[in-house]
Backbone as numpy.savetxt, mean C-alpha at the origin, in Angstrom:
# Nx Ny Nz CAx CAy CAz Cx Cy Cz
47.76 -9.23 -3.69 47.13 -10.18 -4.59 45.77 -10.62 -4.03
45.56 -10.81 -2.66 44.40 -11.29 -2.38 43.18 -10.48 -2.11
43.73 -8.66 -2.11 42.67 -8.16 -2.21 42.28 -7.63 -3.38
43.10 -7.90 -4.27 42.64 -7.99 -5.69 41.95 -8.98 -6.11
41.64 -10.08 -5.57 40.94 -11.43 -5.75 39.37 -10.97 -5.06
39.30 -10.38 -3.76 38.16 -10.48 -2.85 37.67 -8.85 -4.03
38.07 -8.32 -4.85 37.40 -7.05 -5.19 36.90 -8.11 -6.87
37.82 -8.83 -7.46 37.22 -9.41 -8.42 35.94 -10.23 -7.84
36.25 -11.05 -6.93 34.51 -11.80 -6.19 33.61 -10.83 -6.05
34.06 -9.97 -5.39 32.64 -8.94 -5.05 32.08 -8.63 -6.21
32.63 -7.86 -7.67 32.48 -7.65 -8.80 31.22 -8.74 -9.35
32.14 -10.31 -9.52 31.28 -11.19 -10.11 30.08 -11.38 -9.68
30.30 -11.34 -7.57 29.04 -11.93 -7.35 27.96 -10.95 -7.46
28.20 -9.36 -7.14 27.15 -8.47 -7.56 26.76 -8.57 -8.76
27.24 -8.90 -10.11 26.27 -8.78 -11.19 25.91 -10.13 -11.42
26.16 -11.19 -10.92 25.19 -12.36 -11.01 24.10 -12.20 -10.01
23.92 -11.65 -9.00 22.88 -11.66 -8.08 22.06 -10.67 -8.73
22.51 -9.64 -9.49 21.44 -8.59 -9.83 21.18 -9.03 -11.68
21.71 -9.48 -11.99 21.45 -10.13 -13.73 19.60 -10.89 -13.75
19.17 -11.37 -12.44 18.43 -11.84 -12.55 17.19 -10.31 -12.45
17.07 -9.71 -11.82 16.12 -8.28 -11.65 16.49 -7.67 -12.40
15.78 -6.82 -13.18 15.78 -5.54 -14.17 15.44 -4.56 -13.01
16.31 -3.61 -12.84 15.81 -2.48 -11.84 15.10 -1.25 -12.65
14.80 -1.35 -14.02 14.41 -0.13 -14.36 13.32 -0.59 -15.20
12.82 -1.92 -15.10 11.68 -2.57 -15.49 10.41 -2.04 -14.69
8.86 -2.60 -14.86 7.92 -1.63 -14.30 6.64 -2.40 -15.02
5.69 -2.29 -14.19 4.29 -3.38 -15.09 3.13 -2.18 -14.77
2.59 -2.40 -16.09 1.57 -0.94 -16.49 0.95 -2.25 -16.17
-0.68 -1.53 -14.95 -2.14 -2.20 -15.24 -3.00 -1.66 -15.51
-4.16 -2.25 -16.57 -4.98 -1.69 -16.40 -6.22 -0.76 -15.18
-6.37 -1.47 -14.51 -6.88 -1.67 -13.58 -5.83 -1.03 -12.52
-5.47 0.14 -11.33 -4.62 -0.14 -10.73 -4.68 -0.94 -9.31
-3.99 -1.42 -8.42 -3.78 -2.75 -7.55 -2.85 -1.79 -6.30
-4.11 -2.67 -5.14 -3.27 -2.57 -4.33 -3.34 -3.47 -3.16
-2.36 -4.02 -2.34 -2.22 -4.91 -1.60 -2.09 -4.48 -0.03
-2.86 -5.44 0.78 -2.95 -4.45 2.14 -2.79 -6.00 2.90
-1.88 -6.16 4.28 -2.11 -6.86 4.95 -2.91 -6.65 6.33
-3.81 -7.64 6.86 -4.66 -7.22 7.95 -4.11 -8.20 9.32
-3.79 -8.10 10.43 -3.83 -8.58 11.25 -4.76 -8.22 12.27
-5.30 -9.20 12.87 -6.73 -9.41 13.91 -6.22 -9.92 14.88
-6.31 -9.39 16.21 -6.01 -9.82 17.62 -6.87 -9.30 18.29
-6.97 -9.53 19.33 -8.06 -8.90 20.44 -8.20 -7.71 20.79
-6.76 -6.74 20.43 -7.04 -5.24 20.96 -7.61 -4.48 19.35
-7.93 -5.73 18.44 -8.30 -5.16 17.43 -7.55 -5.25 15.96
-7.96 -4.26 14.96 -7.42 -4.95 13.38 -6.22 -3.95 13.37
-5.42 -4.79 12.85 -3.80 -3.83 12.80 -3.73 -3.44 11.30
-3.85 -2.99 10.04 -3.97 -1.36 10.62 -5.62 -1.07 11.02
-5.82 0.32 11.88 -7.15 0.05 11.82 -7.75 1.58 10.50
-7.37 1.46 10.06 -7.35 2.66 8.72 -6.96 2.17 7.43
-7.80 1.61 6.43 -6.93 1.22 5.33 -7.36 2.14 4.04
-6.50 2.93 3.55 -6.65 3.76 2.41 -6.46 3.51 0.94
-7.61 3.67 0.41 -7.32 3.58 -1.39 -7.76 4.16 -1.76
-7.71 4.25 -3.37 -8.48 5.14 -4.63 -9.56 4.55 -5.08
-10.73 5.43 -5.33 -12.13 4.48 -6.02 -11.58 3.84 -7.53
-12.17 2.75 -8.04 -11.60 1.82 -9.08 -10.54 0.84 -8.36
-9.58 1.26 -7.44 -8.36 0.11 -7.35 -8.89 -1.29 -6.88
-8.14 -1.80 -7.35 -8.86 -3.47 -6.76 -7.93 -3.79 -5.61
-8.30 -3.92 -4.55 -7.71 -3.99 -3.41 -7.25 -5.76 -2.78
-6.74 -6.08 -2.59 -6.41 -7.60 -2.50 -5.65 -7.02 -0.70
-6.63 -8.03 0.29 -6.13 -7.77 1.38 -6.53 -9.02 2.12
-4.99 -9.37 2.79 -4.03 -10.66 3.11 -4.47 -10.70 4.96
-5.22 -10.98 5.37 -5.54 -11.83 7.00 -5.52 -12.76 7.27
-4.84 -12.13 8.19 -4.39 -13.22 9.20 -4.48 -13.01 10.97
-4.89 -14.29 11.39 -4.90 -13.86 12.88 -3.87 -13.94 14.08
-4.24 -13.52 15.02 -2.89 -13.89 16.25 -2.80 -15.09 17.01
-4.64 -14.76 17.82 -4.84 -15.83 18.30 -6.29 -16.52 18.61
-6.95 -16.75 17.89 -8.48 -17.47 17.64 -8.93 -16.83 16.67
-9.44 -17.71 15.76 -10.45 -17.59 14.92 -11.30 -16.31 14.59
-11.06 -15.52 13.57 -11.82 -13.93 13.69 -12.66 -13.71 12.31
-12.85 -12.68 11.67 -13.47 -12.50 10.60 -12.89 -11.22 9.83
-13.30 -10.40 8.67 -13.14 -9.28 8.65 -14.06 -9.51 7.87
-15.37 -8.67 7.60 -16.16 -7.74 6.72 -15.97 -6.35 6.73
-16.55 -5.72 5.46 -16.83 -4.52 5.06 -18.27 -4.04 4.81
-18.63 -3.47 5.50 -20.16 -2.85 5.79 -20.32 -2.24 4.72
-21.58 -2.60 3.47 -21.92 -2.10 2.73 -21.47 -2.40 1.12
-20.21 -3.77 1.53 -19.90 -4.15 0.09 -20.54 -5.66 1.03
-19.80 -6.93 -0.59 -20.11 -8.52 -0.57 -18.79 -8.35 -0.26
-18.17 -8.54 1.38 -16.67 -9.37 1.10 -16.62 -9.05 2.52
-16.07 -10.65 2.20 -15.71 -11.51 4.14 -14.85 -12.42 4.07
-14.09 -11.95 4.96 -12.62 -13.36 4.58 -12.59 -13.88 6.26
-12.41 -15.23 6.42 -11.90 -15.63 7.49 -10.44 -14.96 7.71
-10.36 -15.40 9.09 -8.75 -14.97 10.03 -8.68 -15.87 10.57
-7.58 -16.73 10.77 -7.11 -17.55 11.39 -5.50 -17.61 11.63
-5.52 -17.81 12.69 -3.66 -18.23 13.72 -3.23 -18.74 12.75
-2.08 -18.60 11.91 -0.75 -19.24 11.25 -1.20 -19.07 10.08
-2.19 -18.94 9.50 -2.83 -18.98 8.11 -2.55 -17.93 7.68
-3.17 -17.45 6.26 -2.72 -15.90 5.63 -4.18 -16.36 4.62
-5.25 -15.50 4.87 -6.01 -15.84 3.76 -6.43 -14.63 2.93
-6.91 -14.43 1.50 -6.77 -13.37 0.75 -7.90 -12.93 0.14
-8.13 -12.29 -0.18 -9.73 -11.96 -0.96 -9.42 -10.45 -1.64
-9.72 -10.41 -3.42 -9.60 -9.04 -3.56 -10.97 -8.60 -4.06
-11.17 -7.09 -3.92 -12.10 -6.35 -3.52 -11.91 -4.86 -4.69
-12.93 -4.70 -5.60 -12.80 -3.32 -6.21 -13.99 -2.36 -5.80
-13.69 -0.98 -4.85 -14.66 -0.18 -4.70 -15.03 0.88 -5.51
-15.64 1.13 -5.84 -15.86 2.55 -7.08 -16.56 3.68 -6.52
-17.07 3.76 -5.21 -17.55 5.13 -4.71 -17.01 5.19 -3.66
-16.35 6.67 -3.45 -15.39 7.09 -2.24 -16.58 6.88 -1.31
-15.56 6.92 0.17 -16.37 6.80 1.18 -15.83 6.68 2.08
-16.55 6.29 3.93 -15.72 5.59 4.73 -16.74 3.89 4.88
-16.22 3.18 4.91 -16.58 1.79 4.93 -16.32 1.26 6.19
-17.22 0.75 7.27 -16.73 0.46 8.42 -16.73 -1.37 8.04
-15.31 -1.41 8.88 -14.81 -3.27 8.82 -14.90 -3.34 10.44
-15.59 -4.82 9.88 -15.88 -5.22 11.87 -16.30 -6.63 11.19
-15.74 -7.72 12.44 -16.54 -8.57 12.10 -18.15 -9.10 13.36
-18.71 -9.41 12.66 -20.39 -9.44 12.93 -19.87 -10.57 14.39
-20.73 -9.81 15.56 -20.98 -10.81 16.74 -19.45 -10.47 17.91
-18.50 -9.80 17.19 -17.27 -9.16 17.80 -17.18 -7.73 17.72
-16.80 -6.91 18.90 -16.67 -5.73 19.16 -15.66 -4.48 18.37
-14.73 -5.94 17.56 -13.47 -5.31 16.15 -13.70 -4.05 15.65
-13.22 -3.37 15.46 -13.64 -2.18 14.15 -12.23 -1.56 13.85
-12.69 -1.30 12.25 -11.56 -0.54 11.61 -12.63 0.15 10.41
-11.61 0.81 9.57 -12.32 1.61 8.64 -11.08 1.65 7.23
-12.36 1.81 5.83 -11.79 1.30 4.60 -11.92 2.91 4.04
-11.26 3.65 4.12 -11.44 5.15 3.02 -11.03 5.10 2.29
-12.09 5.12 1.49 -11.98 5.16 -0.04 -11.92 6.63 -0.47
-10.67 7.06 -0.99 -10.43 8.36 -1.66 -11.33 8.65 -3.35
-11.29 9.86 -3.71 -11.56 10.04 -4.80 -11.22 9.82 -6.04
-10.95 9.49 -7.47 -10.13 8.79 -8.03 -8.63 9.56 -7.98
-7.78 9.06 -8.78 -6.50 9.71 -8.77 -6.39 10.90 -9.26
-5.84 11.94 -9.06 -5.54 13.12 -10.09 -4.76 12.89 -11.52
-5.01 12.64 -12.67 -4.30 13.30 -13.73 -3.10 13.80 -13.49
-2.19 13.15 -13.67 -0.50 14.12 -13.77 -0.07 13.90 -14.82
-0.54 13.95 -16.01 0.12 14.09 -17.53 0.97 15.67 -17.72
-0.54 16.45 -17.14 0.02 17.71 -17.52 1.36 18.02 -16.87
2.43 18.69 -17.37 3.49 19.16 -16.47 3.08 20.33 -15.58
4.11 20.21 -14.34 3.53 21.13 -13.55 4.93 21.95 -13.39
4.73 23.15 -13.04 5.82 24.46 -13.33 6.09 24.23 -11.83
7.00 24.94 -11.88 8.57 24.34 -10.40 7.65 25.57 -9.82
8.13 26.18 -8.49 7.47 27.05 -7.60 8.22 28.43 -7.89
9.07 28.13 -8.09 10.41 29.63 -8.61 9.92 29.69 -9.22
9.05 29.60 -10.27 8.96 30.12 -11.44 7.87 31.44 -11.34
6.66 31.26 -10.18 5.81 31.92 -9.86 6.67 33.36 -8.96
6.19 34.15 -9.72 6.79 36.14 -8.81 5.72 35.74 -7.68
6.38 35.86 -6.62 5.32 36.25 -5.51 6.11 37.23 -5.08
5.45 38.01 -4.06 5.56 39.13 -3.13 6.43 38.89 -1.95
7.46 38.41 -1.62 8.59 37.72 -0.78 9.29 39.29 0.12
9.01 39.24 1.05 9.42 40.49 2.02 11.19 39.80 1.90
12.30 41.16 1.24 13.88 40.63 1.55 14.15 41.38 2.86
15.32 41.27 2.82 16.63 41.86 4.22 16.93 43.35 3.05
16.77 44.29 3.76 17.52 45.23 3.23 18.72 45.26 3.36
19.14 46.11 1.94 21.09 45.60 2.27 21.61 47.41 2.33
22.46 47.05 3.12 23.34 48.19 3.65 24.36 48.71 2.93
Protein backbone atom coordinates (compact mmCIF):
# COMPACT_ATOMS: atom_id res chain seq x y z
CA UNK A 1 0.00 0.00 0.00
CA UNK A 2 2.62 2.49 0.70
CA UNK A 3 4.44 2.07 -2.35
CA UNK A 4 1.52 2.53 -4.17
CA UNK A 5 1.02 5.88 -2.37
CA UNK A 6 4.92 7.13 -2.91
CA UNK A 7 4.30 6.13 -6.97
CA UNK A 8 0.83 8.13 -6.83
CA UNK A 9 3.05 11.33 -5.15
CA UNK A 10 5.69 11.03 -7.59
CA UNK A 11 2.93 10.99 -10.45
CA UNK A 12 1.14 14.19 -8.94
CA UNK A 13 4.16 15.99 -8.05
CA UNK A 14 5.83 15.56 -11.59
CA UNK A 15 2.95 17.01 -13.51
CA UNK A 16 2.38 19.90 -11.21
CA UNK A 17 6.03 20.91 -11.34
CA UNK A 18 6.08 20.58 -15.15
CA UNK A 19 2.22 22.05 -15.86
CA UNK A 20 3.87 25.28 -15.35
CA UNK A 21 6.70 24.97 -18.62
CA UNK A 22 5.54 24.06 -22.06
CA UNK A 23 8.52 21.93 -23.22
CA UNK A 24 7.66 22.09 -26.84
CA UNK A 25 6.96 25.87 -26.76
CA UNK A 26 9.76 28.17 -28.56
CA UNK A 27 9.95 32.21 -29.23
CA UNK A 28 10.59 33.22 -32.96
CA UNK A 29 12.73 36.74 -33.05
CA UNK A 30 13.00 38.92 -35.26
CA UNK A 31 16.19 40.00 -34.75
CA UNK A 32 18.25 36.87 -33.53
CA UNK A 33 19.82 37.20 -29.65
CA UNK A 34 22.45 36.19 -28.00
CA UNK A 35 23.64 36.27 -24.45
CA UNK A 36 27.30 36.02 -23.31
CA UNK A 37 28.61 36.29 -19.76
CA UNK A 38 32.08 38.09 -19.17
CA UNK A 39 34.16 37.69 -16.17
CA UNK A 40 37.33 40.10 -15.56
CA UNK A 41 40.11 39.19 -13.13
CA UNK A 42 43.64 39.88 -13.37
CA UNK A 43 44.86 36.88 -15.43
CA UNK A 44 42.35 38.39 -17.75
CA UNK A 45 38.57 38.18 -19.48
CA UNK A 46 37.01 34.72 -18.99
CA UNK A 47 36.00 33.77 -22.00
CA UNK A 48 38.73 35.35 -23.89
CA UNK A 49 36.98 34.48 -27.44
CA UNK A 50 33.43 35.49 -27.80
CA UNK A 51 31.62 34.26 -31.01
CA UNK A 52 28.56 35.48 -33.01
CA UNK A 53 26.71 36.02 -36.27
CA UNK A 54 26.74 39.55 -38.07
CA UNK A 55 23.03 41.12 -37.30
CA UNK A 56 22.71 39.22 -33.73
CA UNK A 57 22.26 41.58 -30.98
CA UNK A 58 24.53 40.44 -28.45
CA UNK A 59 23.64 41.32 -24.71
CA UNK A 60 26.83 40.60 -22.58
CA UNK A 61 26.56 40.29 -18.64
CA UNK A 62 30.13 41.59 -16.54
CA UNK A 63 31.13 41.12 -13.92
CA UNK A 64 34.29 41.33 -11.88
CA UNK A 65 36.40 39.21 -9.34
CA UNK A 66 38.31 41.58 -7.75
CA UNK A 67 38.64 45.55 -8.45
CA UNK A 68 37.03 47.63 -10.55
CA UNK A 69 37.68 46.83 -14.51
CA UNK A 70 36.13 47.80 -17.82
CA UNK A 71 35.35 46.00 -21.04
CA UNK A 72 35.37 47.84 -24.48
CA UNK A 73 35.24 46.79 -28.00
CA UNK A 74 37.72 48.40 -30.39
CA UNK A 75 36.00 49.86 -33.22
CA UNK A 76 32.28 49.81 -32.06
CA UNK A 77 30.39 52.59 -29.18
CA UNK A 78 30.21 50.05 -26.19
CA UNK A 79 31.76 50.03 -22.69
CA UNK A 80 30.33 48.54 -19.70
CA UNK A 81 31.83 48.81 -16.27
CA UNK A 82 32.99 45.51 -14.14
CA UNK A 83 32.69 45.45 -10.80
CA UNK A 84 33.12 42.70 -7.63
CA UNK A 85 29.53 41.32 -6.77
CA UNK A 86 27.73 43.33 -9.41
CA UNK A 87 26.53 41.86 -12.89
CA UNK A 88 26.23 44.76 -15.29
CA UNK A 89 24.73 44.41 -18.95
CA UNK A 90 24.87 46.25 -22.16
CA UNK A 91 23.52 44.88 -25.56
CA UNK A 92 25.40 45.34 -28.68
CA UNK A 93 24.34 44.58 -32.58
CA UNK A 94 27.37 44.05 -35.03
CA UNK A 95 26.67 43.82 -38.78
CA UNK A 96 30.21 43.34 -40.33
CA UNK A 97 32.11 40.10 -39.65
CA UNK A 98 35.35 40.53 -38.22
CA UNK A 99 37.77 40.16 -35.29
CA UNK A 100 37.06 42.99 -32.72
CA UNK A 101 39.70 43.34 -30.10
CA UNK A 102 38.09 43.87 -26.24
CA UNK A 103 40.51 45.38 -23.76
CA UNK A 104 39.89 47.80 -21.42
CA UNK A 105 41.83 51.27 -22.07
CA UNK A 106 44.91 51.95 -19.46
CA UNK A 107 44.90 47.85 -18.54
CA UNK A 108 46.93 45.19 -20.20
CA UNK A 109 43.23 42.84 -20.56
CA UNK A 110 42.57 41.48 -23.96
CA UNK A 111 40.09 39.27 -25.50
CA UNK A 112 38.52 39.10 -28.90
CA UNK A 113 34.73 39.47 -30.38
CA UNK A 114 34.47 37.23 -33.89
CA UNK A 115 32.05 38.12 -35.62
CA UNK A 116 31.07 35.29 -38.13
CA UNK A 117 29.35 35.72 -41.42
CA UNK A 118 25.61 35.78 -41.40
CA UNK A 119 23.84 32.44 -40.85
CA UNK A 120 23.42 29.92 -43.62
CA UNK A 121 19.86 29.38 -44.97
CA UNK A 122 18.59 25.85 -43.93
CA UNK A 123 15.10 25.94 -45.44
CA UNK A 124 16.31 23.95 -48.21
CA UNK A 125 16.32 20.16 -47.25
CA UNK A 126 19.46 18.55 -47.31
CA UNK A 127 19.82 14.77 -48.70
CA UNK A 128 21.23 12.18 -45.97
CA UNK A 129 24.94 11.08 -47.14
CA UNK A 130 23.75 7.39 -48.27
CA UNK A 131 22.03 8.71 -50.65
CA UNK A 132 25.21 9.98 -52.65
CA UNK A 133 27.09 6.61 -54.89
CA UNK A 134 30.54 7.22 -54.03
CA UNK A 135 33.43 5.01 -54.94
CA UNK A 136 33.81 3.03 -51.40
CA UNK A 137 36.79 0.34 -51.77
CA UNK A 138 34.67 -3.26 -50.12
CA UNK A 139 36.30 -6.59 -48.53
CA UNK A 140 36.17 -9.08 -51.15
CA UNK A 141 34.06 -12.02 -50.31
CA UNK A 142 35.20 -15.53 -50.59
Amino acid sequence: MSYLIKILCFFVLQSAMSADYDHHSFSQFKVPKRQQSVIVSSEGYYPEVITAFAGEEIELFVTSTEKKSCLSIEGIDFHVLAEPGKVNSKKVTVSSEGRYRIHCPGMSLQASLVVLGKRVDRTQPRSPASAVDRDVWRPREY
